[in-house]
C-alpha positions as CSV (number, residue, x, y, z in Angstrom):
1,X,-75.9,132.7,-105.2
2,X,-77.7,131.9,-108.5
3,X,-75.1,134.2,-110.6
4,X,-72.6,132.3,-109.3
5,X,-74.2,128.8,-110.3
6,X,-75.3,130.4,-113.7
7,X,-78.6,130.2,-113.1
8,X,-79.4,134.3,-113.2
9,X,-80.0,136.3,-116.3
10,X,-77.2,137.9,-117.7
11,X,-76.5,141.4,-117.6
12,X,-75.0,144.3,-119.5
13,X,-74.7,146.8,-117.5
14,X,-72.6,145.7,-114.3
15,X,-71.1,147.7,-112.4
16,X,-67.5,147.8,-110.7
17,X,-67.2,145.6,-108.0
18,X,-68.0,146.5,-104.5
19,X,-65.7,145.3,-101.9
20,X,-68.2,142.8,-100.9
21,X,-68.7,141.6,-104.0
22,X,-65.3,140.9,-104.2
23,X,-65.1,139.0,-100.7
24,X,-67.9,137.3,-102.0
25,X,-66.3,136.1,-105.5
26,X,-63.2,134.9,-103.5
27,X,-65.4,133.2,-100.9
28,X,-66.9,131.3,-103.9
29,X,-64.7,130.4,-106.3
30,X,-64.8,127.2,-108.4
31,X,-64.3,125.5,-111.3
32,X,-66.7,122.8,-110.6
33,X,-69.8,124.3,-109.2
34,X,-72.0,125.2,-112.3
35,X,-72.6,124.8,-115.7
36,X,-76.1,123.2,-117.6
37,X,-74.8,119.8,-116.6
38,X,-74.6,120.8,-112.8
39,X,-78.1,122.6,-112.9
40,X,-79.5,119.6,-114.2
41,X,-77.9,118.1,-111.4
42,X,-79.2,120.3,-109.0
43,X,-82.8,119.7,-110.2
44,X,-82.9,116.5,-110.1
45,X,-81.8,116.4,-106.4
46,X,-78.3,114.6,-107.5
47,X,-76.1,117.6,-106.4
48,X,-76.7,120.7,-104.0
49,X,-74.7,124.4,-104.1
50,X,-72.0,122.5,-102.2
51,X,-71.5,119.7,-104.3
52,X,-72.5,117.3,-101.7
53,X,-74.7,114.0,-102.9
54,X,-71.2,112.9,-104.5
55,X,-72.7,109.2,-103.8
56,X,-76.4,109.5,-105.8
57,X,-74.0,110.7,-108.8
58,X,-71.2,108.2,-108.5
59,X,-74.4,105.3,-108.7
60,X,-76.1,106.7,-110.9
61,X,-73.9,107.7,-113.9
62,X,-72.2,104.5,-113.4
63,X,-75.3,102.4,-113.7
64,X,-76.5,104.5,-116.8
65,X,-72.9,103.7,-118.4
66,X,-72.5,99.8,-117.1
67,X,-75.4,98.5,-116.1
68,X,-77.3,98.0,-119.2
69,X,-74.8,96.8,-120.8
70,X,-74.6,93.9,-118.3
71,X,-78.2,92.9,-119.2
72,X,-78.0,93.3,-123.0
73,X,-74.5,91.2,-123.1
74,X,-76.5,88.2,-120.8
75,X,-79.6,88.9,-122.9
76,X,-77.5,88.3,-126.0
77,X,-75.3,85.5,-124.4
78,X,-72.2,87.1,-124.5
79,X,-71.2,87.2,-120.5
80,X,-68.7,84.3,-120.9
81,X,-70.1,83.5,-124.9
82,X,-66.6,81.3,-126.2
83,X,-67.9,82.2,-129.5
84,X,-66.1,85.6,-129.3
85,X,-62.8,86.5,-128.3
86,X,-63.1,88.8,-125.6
87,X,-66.8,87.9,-123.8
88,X,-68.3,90.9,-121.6
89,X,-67.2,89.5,-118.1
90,X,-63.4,89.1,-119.2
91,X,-63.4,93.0,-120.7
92,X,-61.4,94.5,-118.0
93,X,-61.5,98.1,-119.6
94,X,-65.2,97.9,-119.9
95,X,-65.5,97.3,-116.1
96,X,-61.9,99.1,-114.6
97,X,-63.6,102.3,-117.1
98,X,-67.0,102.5,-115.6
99,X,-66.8,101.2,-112.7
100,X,-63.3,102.5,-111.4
101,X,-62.5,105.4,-113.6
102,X,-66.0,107.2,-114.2
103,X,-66.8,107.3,-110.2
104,X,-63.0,108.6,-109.5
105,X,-63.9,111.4,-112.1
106,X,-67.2,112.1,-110.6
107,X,-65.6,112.4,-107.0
108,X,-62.5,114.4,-108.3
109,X,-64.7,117.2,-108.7
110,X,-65.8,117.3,-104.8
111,X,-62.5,116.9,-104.1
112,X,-61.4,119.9,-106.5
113,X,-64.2,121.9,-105.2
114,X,-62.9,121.8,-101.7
115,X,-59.3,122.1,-102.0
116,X,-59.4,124.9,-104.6
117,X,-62.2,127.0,-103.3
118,X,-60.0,128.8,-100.7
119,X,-57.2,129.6,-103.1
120,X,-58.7,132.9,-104.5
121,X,-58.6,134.3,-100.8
122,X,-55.5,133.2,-100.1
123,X,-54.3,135.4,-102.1
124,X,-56.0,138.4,-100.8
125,X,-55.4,137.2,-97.1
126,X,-52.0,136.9,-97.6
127,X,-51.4,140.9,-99.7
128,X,-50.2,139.2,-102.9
129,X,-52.9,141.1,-104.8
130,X,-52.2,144.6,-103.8
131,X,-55.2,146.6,-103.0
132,X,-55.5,149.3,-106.4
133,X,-55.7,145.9,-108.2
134,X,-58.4,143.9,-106.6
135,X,-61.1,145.1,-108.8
136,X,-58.4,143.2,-111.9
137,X,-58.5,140.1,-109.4
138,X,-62.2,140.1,-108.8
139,X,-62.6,140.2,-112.7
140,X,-60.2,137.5,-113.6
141,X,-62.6,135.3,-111.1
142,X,-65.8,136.8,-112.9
143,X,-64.4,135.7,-116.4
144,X,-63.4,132.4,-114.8
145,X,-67.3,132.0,-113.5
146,X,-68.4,133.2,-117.4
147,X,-66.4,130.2,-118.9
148,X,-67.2,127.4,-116.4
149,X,-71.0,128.7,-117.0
150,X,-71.2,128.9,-120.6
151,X,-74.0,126.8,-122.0
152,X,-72.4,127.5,-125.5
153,X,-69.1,125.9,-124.1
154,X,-70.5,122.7,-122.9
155,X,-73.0,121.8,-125.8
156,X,-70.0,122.0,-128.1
157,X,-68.1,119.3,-125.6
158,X,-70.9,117.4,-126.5
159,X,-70.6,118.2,-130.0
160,X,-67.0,117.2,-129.8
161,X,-67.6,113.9,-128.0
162,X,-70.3,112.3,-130.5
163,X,-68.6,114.3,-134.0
164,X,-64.8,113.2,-133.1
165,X,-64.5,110.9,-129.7
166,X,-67.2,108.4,-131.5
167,X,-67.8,108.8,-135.0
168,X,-64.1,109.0,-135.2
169,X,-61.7,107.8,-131.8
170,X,-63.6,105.3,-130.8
171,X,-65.3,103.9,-133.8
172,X,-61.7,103.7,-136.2
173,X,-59.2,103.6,-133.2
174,X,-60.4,102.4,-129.6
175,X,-63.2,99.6,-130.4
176,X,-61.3,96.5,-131.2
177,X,-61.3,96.3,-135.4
178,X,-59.9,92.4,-135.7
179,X,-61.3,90.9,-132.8
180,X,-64.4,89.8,-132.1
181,X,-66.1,91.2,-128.7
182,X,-69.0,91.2,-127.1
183,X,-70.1,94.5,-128.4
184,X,-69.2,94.0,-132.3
185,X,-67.9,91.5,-134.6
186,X,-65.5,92.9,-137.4
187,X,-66.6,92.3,-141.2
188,X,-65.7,93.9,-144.3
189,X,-67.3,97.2,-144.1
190,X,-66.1,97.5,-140.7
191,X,-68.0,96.6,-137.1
192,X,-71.1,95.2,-137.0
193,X,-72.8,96.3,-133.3
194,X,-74.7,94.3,-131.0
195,X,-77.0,96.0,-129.0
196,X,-75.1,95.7,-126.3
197,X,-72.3,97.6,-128.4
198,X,-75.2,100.2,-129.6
199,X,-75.4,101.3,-126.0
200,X,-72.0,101.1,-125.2
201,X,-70.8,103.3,-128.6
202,X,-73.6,106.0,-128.4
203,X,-74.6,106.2,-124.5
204,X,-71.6,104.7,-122.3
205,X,-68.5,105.7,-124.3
206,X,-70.4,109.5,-124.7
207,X,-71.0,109.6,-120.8
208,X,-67.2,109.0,-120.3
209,X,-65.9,110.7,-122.9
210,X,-68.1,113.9,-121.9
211,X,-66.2,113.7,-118.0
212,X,-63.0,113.3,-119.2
213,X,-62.9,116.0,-122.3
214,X,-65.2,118.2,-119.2
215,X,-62.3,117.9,-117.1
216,X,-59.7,118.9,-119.6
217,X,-62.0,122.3,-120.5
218,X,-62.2,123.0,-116.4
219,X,-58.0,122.5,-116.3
220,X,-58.2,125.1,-119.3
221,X,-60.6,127.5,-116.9
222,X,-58.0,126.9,-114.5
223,X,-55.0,127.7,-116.5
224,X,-56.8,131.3,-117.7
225,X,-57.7,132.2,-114.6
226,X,-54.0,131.9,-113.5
227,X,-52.3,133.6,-116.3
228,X,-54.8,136.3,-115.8
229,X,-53.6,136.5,-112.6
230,X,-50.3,136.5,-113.4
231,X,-50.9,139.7,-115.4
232,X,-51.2,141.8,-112.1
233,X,-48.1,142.8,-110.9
234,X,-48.0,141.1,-107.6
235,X,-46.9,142.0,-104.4
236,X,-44.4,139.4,-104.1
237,X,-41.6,139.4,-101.4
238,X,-38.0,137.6,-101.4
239,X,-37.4,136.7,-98.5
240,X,-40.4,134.9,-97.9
241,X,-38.9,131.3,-96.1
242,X,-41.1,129.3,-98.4
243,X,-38.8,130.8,-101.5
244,X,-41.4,131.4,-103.9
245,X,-42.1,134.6,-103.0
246,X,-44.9,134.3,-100.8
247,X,-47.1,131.7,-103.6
248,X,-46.2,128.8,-102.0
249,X,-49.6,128.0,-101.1
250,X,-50.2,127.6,-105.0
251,X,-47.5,124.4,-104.7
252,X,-50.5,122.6,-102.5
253,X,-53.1,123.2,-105.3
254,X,-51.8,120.3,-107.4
255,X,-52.7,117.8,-104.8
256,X,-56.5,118.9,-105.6
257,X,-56.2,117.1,-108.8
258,X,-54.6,113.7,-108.1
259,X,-57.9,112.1,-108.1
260,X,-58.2,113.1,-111.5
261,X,-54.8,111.9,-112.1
262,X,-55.5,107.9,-110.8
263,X,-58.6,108.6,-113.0
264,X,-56.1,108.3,-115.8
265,X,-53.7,106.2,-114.5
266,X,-56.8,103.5,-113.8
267,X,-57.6,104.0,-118.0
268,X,-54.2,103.4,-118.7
269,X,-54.1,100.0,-116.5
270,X,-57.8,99.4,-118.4
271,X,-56.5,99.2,-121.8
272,X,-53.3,97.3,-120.8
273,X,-55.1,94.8,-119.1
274,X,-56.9,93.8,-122.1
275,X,-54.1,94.0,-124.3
276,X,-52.1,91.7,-122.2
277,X,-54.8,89.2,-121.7
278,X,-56.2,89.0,-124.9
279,X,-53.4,90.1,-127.3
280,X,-50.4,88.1,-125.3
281,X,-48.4,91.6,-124.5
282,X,-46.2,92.3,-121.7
283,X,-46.5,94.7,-119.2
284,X,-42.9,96.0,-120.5
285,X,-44.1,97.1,-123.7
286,X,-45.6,100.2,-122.5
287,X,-43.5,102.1,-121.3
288,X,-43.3,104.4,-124.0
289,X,-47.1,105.0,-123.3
290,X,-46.8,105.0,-119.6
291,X,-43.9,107.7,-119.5
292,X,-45.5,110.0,-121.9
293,X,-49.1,110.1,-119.9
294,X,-47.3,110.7,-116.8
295,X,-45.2,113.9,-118.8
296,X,-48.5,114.8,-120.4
297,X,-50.4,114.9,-117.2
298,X,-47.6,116.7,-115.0
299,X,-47.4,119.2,-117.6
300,X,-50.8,119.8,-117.7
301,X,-51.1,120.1,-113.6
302,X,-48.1,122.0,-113.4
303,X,-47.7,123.9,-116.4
304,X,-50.3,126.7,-115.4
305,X,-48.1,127.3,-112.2
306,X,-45.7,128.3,-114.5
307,X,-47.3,131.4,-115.4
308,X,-45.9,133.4,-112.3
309,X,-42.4,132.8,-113.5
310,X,-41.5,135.7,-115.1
311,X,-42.5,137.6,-112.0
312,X,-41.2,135.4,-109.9
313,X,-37.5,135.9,-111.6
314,X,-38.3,139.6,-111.6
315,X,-38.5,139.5,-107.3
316,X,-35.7,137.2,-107.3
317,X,-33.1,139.6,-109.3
318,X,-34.7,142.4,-107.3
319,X,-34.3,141.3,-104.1
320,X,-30.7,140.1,-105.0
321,X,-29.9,143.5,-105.7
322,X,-31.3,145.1,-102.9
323,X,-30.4,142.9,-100.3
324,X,-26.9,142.7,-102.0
325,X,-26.6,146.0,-101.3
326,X,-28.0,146.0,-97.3
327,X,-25.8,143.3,-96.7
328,X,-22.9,145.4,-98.5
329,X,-23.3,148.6,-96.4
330,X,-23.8,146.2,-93.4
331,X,-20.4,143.8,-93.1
332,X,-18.8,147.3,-93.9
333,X,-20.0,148.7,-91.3
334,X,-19.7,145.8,-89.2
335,X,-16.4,145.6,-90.6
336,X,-15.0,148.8,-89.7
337,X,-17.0,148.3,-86.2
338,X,-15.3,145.3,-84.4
339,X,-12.5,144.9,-87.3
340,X,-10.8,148.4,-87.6
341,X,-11.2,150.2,-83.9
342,X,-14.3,152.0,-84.7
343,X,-16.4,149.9,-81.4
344,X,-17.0,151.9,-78.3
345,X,-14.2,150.9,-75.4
346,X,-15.4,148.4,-73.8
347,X,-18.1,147.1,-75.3
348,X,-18.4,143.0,-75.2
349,X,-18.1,141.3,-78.6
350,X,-19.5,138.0,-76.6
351,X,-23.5,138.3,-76.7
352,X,-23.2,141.4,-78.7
353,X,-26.9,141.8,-80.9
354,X,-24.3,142.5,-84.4
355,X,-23.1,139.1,-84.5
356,X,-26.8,137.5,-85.0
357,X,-28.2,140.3,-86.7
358,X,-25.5,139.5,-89.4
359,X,-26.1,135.8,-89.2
360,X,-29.8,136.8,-90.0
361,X,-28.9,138.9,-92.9
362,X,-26.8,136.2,-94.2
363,X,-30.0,134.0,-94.2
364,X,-32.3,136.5,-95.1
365,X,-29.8,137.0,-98.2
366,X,-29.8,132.9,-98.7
367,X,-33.6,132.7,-98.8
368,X,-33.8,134.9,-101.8
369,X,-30.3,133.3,-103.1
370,X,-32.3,129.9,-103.3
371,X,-35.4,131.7,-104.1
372,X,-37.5,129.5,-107.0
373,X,-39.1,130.5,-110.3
374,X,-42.2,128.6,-110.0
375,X,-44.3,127.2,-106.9
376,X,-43.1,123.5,-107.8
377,X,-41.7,120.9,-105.4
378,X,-40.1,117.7,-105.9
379,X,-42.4,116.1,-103.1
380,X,-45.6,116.9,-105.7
381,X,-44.0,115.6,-108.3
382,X,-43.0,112.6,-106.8
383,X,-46.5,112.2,-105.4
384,X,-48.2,112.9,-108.7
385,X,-46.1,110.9,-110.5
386,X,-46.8,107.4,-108.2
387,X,-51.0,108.3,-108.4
388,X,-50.7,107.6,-112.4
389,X,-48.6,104.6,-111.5
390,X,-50.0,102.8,-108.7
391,X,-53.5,101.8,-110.8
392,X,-50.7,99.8,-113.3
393,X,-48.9,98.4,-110.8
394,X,-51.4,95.5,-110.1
395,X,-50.8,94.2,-113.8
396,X,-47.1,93.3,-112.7
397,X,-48.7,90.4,-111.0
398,X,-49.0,89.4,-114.8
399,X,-45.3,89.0,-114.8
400,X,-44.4,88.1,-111.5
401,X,-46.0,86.3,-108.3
402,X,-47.5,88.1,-106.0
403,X,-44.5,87.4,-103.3
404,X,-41.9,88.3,-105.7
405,X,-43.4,91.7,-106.6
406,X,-43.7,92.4,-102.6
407,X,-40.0,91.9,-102.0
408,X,-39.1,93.9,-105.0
409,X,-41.1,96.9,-103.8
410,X,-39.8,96.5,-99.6
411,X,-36.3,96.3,-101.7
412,X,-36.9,99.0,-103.0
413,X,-38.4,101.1,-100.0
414,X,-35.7,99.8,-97.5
């Protein structure tokens, strides 16, 4: 197990895979469970190999990221302080952030764990990967554990999140530059930080900062390990009745990362919550915003899918061809059977076994007609799509009453 968590030393001279070291890979594939910040985890009783504990994490990460901030703004008298425009208790983004959107991130990677771990069999299980190549498979995994293990790779998230996401993001383009808040009061050579604001630029914003931006670098492992994947030439079949070829069990791995998608749409509803209560804006002036981080994160969830396209357009012109020509050889046959005289004398054409075998090569012949390019479905967009949303839709109480928003949605459902 420990060279699966990253815990082992490395080695140089491995050899080729066994096939029990490849059941094993496939058995424990994930893009969540290791990594320095999961060991440290692990040793501090906060997480186990099966990324259970979710609830010891979820309290305390959010009370290292709010909590002290709580006690430095009352300490300071800026709860409800008039004196500044946007006191600590009325900063919805400070609270929807840490106290919504940090615990969704910490849970999405349970949630990620569970629903992506059997993927990598599934494939095996279901002879997409065809035998000769599962030694290619079992290494695209191995990379895939390499990456998600990389102590290198994670100290330079951290890197990223202090040199760019604070010293640049937050402290020039998210912390409020004209207003005066409970964490800094603008002057002319820029914020001046309480300590409250201390702790929330260089611990709280960090912590969050590091989730999120560790998120994006596990959708990258993600995307790799598909396109490396999508390298091996698959055993794919046409008529398959789920018209992808036989991936259609790929279509179900977006679900794994709504969590991480009302993650983001709860951010979203953060920053337009303060904007509206604080800066006088209407809900209706982001939708520019709100469309383009519902395209950006669709893309990103189902771009890597896309990957298996050119293979998948490959099967589909193959099996139109080939099943163009069975179906050609058969309604001539059938043809010349029942049509021109060539049937033995007698023989019934009612209940005869020709007429539904040619029904089933005409469906047969639709399935790979309709066949798709990419294991995508409306229903997962849809679904997707309304998991961004539904955090913002609260804030059209700041437009509406309550009842009138209620009969506008049933008007819209019935």
């Amino acid at each position: 197990m420990s060279r699966y968590l990253g815990l082992g030393p490395k080695r140089t001279d491995v050899p080729s895979p066994s096939p029990d070291d490849i059941l094993h890979d496939t058995q424990n594939f994930s893009l969540v469970l290791g990594g320095p910040l999961f060991q440290l985890l692990r040793r501090t009783h906060m997480a186990d190999d099966a990324l259970e504990l979710v609830r010891q994490r979820v309290l305390v990460i959010t009370l290292v990221a709010w909590l002290p901030l709580l006690v430095l703004a009352a300490l300071e008298g800026h709860l409800l302080d008039r004196s500044v425009t946007i006191p600590f208790l009325l900063d919805m983004e400070v609270h929807i952030r840490f106290l919504v959107a940090v615990p969704i991130l910490i849970i999405a990677e349970l949630v990620v764990h569970r629903r992506l771990r059997p993927i990598t069999r599934a494939f095996l299980d279901r002879k997409i990967i065809p035998e000769t190549s599962a030694s290619r498979f079992d290494e695209a995994i191995r990379a895939a554990f390499r990456l998600r293990n990389s102590v290198a790779a994670e100290l330079l998230l951290v890197a990223v999140v202090y040199g760019l996401g604070v010293f640049v993001v937050w402290r020039h383009y998210t912390a409020m530059q004209t207003t005066s808040t409970w964490y800094a009061v603008p002057n002319a050579g820029g914020l001046n930080l309480s300590l409250a604001g201390w702790w929330y630029g260089y611990v709280s914003v960090p912590i969050f900062q590091f989730l999120l931006i560790r998120w994006y670098f596990r959708l990258f492992i993600w995307i790799r390990f598909l396109w490396h994947v999508s390298r091996i030439e698959l055993s794919l079949v046409p008529t398959h009745p789920d018209r992808v070829g036989g991936l259609g069990f790929l279509a179900n791995t977006v679900y794994a990362f709504m969590a991480l998608l009302v993650a983001h749409g709860a951010m979203l509803a953060a920053q337009f919550a303060n904007r509206i209560l604080f800066a006088g804006a209407a809900l209706t002036e982001f939708k520019a915003e709100t469309a383009a981080m519902v395209l950006f994160l669709l893309c990103l969830v189902f771009g890597p899918l896309l990957v298996f396209a050119p293979q998948l357009a490959q099967a589909k012109r193959n099996g139109l061809s080939e099943y163009g020509a069975l179906a050609e050889r058969y309604v001539r046959e059938f043809d010349a059977k029942w049509l021109r005289g060539a049937s033995q004398p007698g023989e019934p054409l009612v209940g005869s076994a020709d007429i539904q075998s040619l029904a089933d090569l005409a469906n047969s012949f639709d399935v790979v007609r309709t066949m798709r390019i990419a294991p995508i479905t409306r229903d997962a967009i849809v679904r997707l799509a309304a998991a961004v949303l539904i955090p913002i839709m609260p804030l059209a109480l700041t437009m509406m009453s309550l009842e009138e928003l209620l009969k506008r949605l049933f008007g819209l459902v019935f």
